[in-house]
C-alpha positions in Angstrom: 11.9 105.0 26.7 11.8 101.6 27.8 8.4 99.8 27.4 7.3 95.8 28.4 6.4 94.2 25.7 4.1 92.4 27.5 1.5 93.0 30.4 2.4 91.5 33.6 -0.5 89.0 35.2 -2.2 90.1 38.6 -1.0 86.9 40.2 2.6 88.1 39.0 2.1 91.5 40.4 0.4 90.5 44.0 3.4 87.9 44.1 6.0 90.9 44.0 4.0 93.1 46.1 3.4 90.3 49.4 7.3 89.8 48.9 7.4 93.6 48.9 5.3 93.8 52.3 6.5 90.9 53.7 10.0 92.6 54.1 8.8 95.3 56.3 7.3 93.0 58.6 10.5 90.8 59.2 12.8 94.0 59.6 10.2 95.2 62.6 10.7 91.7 63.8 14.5 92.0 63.8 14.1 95.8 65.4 12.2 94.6 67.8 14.2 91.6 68.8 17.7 93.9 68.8 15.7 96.3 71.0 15.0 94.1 73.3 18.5 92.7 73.7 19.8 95.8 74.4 17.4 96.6 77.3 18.5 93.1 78.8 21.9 93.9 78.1 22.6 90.4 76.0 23.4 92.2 73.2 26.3 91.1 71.3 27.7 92.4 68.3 25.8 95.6 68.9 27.3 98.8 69.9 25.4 102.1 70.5 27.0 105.1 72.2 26.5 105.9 75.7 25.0 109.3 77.4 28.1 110.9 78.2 26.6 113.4 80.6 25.4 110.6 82.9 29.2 109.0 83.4 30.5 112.9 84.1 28.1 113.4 87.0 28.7 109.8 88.5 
């Protein structure tokens, strides 16, 4: 089994983890942003399926 052959610094390993919880924090802001394009209807680039039962009663 694999083994470091040395012990990684705190500073190292607080580094990794902020870049670790930083991405989940810019992917919210990216879901939020595409959610709210969608509700304006400026989306571009996005598709998403339609209800198909609300065209069929229409």
């Amino acid at each position: 089994m694999a083994v470091p052959k040395k012990k990684t610094s705190k500073g190292k390993r607080n580094q990794r983890h902020a870049v670790w919880k930083a991405k989940a924090g810019i992917a919210a802001q990216k879901a939020l942003s595409l959610g709210k394009s969608v509700l304006t209807g400026r989306a571009q680039g996005f598709v998403y399926p339609m209800d198909e039962t609300e065209e069929s009663e229409e």
